[in-house]
C-alpha positions as CSV (number, residue, x, y, z in Angstrom):
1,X,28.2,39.0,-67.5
2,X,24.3,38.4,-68.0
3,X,24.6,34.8,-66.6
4,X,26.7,36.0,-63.4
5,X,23.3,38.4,-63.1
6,X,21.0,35.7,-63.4
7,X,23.0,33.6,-61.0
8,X,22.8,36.7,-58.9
9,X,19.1,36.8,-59.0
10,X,18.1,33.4,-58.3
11,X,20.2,34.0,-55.1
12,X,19.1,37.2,-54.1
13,X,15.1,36.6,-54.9
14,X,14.4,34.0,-52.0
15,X,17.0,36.2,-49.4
16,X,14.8,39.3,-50.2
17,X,11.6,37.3,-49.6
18,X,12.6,36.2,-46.5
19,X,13.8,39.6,-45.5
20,X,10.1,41.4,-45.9
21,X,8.6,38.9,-44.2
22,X,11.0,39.5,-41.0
23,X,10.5,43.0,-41.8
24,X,6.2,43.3,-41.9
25,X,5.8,40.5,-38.9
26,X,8.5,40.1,-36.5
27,X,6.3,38.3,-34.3
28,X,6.7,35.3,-36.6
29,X,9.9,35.2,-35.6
30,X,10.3,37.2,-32.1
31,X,8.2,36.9,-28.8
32,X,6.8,39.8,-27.7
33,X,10.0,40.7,-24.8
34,X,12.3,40.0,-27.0
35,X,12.7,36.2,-26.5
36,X,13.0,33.5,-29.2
37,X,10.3,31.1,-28.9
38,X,11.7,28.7,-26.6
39,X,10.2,26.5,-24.1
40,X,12.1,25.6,-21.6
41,X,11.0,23.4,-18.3
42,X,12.8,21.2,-15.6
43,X,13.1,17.5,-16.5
44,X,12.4,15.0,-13.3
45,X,15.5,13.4,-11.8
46,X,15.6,9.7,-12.9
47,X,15.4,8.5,-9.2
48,X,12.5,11.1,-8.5
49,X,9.9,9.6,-6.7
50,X,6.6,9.1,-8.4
51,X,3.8,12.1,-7.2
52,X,1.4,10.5,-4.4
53,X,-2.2,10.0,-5.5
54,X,-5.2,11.6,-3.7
55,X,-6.5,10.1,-0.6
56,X,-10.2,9.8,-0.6
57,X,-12.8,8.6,1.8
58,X,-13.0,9.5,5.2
59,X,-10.6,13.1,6.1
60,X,-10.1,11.1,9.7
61,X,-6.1,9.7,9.6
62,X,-7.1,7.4,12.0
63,X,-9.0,5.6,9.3
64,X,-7.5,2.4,8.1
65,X,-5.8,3.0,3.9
66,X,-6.1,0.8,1.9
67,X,-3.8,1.2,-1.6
68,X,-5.5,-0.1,-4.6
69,X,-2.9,-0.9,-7.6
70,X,-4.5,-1.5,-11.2
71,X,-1.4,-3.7,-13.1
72,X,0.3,-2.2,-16.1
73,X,-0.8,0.7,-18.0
74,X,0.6,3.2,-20.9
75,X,2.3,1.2,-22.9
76,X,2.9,-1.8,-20.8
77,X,-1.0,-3.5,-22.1
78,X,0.0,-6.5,-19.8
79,X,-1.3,-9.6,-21.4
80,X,-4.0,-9.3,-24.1
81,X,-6.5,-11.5,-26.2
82,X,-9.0,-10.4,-28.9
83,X,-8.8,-6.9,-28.0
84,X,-9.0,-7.0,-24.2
85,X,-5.4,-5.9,-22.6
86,X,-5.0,-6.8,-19.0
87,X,-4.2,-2.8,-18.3
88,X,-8.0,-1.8,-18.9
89,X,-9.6,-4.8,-16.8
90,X,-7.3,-3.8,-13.8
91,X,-7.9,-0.6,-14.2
92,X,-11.9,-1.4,-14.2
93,X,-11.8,-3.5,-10.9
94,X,-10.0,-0.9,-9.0
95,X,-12.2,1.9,-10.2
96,X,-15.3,0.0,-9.1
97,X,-13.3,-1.1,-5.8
98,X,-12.8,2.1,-5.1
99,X,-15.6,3.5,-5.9
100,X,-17.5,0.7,-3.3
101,X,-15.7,1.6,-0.2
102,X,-15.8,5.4,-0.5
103,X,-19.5,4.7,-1.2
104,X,-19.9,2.5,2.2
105,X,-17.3,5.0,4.2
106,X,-14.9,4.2,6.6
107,X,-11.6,3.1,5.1
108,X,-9.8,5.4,3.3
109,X,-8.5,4.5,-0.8
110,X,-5.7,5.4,-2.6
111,X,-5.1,4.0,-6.4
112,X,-1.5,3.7,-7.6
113,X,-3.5,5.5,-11.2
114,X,-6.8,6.5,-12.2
115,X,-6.2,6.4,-15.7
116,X,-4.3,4.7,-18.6
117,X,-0.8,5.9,-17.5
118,X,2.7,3.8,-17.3
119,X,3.8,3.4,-13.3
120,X,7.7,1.7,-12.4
121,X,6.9,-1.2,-11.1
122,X,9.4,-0.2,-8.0
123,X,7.4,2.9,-7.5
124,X,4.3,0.7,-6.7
125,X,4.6,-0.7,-3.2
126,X,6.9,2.7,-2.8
127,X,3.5,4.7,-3.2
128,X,2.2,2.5,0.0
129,X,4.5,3.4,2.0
130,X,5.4,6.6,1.2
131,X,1.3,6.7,2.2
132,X,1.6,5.1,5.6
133,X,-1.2,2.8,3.7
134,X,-2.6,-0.5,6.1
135,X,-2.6,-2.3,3.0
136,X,-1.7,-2.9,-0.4
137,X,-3.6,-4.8,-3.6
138,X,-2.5,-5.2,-6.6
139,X,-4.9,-6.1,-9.1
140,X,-4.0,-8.2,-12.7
141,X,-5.4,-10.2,-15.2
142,X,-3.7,-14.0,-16.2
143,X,-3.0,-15.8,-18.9
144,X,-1.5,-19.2,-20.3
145,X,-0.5,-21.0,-22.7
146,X,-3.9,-22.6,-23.5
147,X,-7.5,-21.4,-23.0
148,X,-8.8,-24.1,-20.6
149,X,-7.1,-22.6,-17.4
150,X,-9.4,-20.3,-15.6
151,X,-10.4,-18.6,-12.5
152,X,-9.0,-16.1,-9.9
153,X,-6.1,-17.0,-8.1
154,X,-4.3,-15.0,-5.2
155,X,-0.7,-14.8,-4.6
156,X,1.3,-13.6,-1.3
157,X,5.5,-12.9,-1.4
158,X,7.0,-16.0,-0.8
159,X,10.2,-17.0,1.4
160,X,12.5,-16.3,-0.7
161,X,10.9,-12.9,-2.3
162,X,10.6,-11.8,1.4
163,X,14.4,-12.4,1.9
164,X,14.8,-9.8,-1.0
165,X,13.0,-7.8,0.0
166,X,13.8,-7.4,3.8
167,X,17.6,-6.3,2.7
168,X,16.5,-3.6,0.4
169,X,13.8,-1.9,2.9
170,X,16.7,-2.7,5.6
171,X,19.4,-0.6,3.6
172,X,16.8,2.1,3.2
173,X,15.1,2.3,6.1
174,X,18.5,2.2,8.2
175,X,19.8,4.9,5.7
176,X,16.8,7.0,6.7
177,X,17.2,6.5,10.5
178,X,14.2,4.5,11.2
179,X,12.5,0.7,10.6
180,X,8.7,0.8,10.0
181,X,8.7,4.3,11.8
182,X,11.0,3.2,15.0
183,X,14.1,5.4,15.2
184,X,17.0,3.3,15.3
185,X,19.2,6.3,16.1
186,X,20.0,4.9,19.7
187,X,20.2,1.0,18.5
188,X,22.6,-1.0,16.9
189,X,22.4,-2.9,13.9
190,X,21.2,-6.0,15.3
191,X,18.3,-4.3,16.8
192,X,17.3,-2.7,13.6
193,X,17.4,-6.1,12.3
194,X,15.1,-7.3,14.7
195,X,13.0,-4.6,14.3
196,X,12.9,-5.5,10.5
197,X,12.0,-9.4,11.3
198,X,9.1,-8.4,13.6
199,X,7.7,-5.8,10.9
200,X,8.1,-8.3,7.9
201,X,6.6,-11.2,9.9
202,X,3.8,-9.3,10.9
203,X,2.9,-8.3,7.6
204,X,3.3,-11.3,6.1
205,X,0.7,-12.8,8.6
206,X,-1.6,-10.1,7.2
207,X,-1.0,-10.8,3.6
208,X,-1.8,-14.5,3.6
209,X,-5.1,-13.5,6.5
210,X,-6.0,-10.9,3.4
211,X,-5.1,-13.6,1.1
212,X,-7.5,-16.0,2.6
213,X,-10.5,-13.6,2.7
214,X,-10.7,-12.7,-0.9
215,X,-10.5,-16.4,-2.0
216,X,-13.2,-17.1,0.9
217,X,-15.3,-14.0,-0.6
218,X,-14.9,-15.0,-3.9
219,X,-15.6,-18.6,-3.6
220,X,-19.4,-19.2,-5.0
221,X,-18.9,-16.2,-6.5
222,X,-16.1,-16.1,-9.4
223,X,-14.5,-19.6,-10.2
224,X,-11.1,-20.2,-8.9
225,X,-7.6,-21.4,-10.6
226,X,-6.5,-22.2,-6.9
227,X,-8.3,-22.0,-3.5
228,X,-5.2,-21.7,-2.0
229,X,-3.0,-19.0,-1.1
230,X,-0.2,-19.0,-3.3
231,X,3.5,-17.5,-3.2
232,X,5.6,-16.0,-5.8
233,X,8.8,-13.4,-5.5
234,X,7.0,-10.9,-7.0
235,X,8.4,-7.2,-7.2
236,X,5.1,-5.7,-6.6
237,X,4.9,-7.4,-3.5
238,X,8.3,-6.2,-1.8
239,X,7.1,-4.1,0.7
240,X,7.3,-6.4,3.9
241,X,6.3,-4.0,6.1
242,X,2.9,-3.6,4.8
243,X,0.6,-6.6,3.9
244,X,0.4,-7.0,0.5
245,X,-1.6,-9.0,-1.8
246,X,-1.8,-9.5,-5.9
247,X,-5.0,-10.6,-7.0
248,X,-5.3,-12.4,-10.5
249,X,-9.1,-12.1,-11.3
250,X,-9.1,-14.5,-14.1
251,X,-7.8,-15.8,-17.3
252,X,-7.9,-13.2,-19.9
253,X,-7.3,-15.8,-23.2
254,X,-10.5,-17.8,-21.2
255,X,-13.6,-17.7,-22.7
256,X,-15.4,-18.3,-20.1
257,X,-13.1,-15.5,-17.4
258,X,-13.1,-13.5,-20.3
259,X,-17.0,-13.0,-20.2
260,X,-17.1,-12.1,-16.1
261,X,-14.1,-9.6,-16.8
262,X,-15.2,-8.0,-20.2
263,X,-19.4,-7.2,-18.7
264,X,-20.1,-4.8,-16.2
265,X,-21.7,-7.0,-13.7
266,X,-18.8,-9.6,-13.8
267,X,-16.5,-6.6,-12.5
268,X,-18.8,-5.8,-10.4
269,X,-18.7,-9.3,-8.3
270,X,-15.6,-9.3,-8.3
271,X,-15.0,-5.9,-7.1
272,X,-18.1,-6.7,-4.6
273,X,-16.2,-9.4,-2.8
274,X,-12.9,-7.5,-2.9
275,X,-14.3,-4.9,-1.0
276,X,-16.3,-7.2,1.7
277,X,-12.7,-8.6,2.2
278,X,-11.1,-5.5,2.6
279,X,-13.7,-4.7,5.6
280,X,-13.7,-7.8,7.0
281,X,-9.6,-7.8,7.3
282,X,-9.7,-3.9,8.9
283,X,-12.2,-5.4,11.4
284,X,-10.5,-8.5,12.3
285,X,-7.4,-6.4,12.6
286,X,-9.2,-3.2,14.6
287,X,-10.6,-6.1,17.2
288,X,-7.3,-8.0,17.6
């Protein structure tokens, strides 16, 4: 009988501890109306869009945009050497580019992010247009195998990205009734198609002219992998109604690119000359 009242005890000591606790502070337990302490919040839909960034510059819509995106980010570093991650030296040029044309006024700037934060790569470009932006650059750091390649290189969407590309806007600017901001309600297909053509060709014109006047800004200035416009299917490129570039400021593994992108005054020539070539393509396209 005694060891079925010890048994007893040991069960009933930690129950009646627990007990005057709830008893002397129900608050440790209870919210004040009554509620457990639960929070509870509404989770994004997977195909939500991403939330627009702040326009600054200029409050006149008029104003040309220009959409600044900074590569990687979070927890996608990009590619990395000794401690420098492609994601911080993007995000450094398009601080200072921004920072440039606000300073000189009239263009307006958008960045994709303004801080060490993951973006989709599909939600991107989508930002652009979602911004009615003039025109998009997308800003990265390289890398290779070995540490003798160097220098900036720019690359435009090629043929064959641009053939990607033009069905996917197609299906979604059809679904939503319009191509590049032209109802299609009272066409037919083949005009919304030719619609399309005339948008994407346009654009691409402006994405190698762009193209060309960063490598002609930089030249002198940073070295250069290519002085050429180059082409590439890139993702962050498919959005053919807007000229688009990416711009590869240098070789991060590169000594010598690793220098320019790493101090505060290499950034700052290369910010320098994206921002003359920014100006330059918004005039030559404002006098056309």
């Amino acid at each position: 009988m005694s060891r079925r009242l010890s048994l007893f005890a040991v069960l009933a000591t930690p129950l009646a501890v627990l007990a005057l606790v709830f008893a002397v502070n129900r608050d440790f337990w209870m919210a004040k109306d009554g509620d457990g302490y639960v929070i509870r919040f509404d989770m994004p839909s997977a195909d939500a869009p991403v939330d627009l960034p702040d326009v600054e510059g200029p409050a006149d819509s008029s104003r040309p945009l220009v959409v600044i995106d900074a590569g990687h980010g979070g927890f996608d570093p990009g590619a990395g050497n000794a401690g420098l991650r492609e994601k911080d030296v993007a995000l450094g040029v398009a601080l200072a580019v921004r920072d440039r044309l606000v300073e000189e006024g009239g263009i307006r700037v958008a960045l994709t992010r303004d801080n060490d934060r993951f973006i989709a790569l599909a939600d991107r470009p989508d930002i652009a247009r979602r911004l009615n932006a003039d025109l998009f650059v997308s800003i990265h750091a390289d890398s290779a195998e070995n540490d003798t390649a160097r220098g900036a290189s720019v690359y435009v969407l090629s043929e064959k990205g641009s053939s990607e590309a033009a069905q996917r806007i197609a299906a979604r600017e059809n679904g939503a009734g319009q191509v590049n901001g032209v109802p299609l309600a009272n066409n037919d297909a083949a005009v919304g198609a030719i619609l399309l053509d005339l948008s994407q060709r346009n654009a691409q014109a402006g994405s190698a002219q762009m193209g060309r006047l960063l490598l002609r800004e930089l030249q002198g200035n940073v070295g250069l992998h290519r002085d050429t416009v180059q082409t590439a299917a890139l993702a962050v490129l498919k959005a053919p109604d807007i000229p688009s570039i990416l711009f590869e400021t240098g070789y991060i593994n590169n000594a010598d690119d690793a220098r320019i992108l790493t101090s505060r005054a290499g950034r700052a020539q290369i910010a320098d000359d994206l921002a003359r070539a920014i100006r330059v393509f918004f005039a030559r396209k404002a006098g056309a």
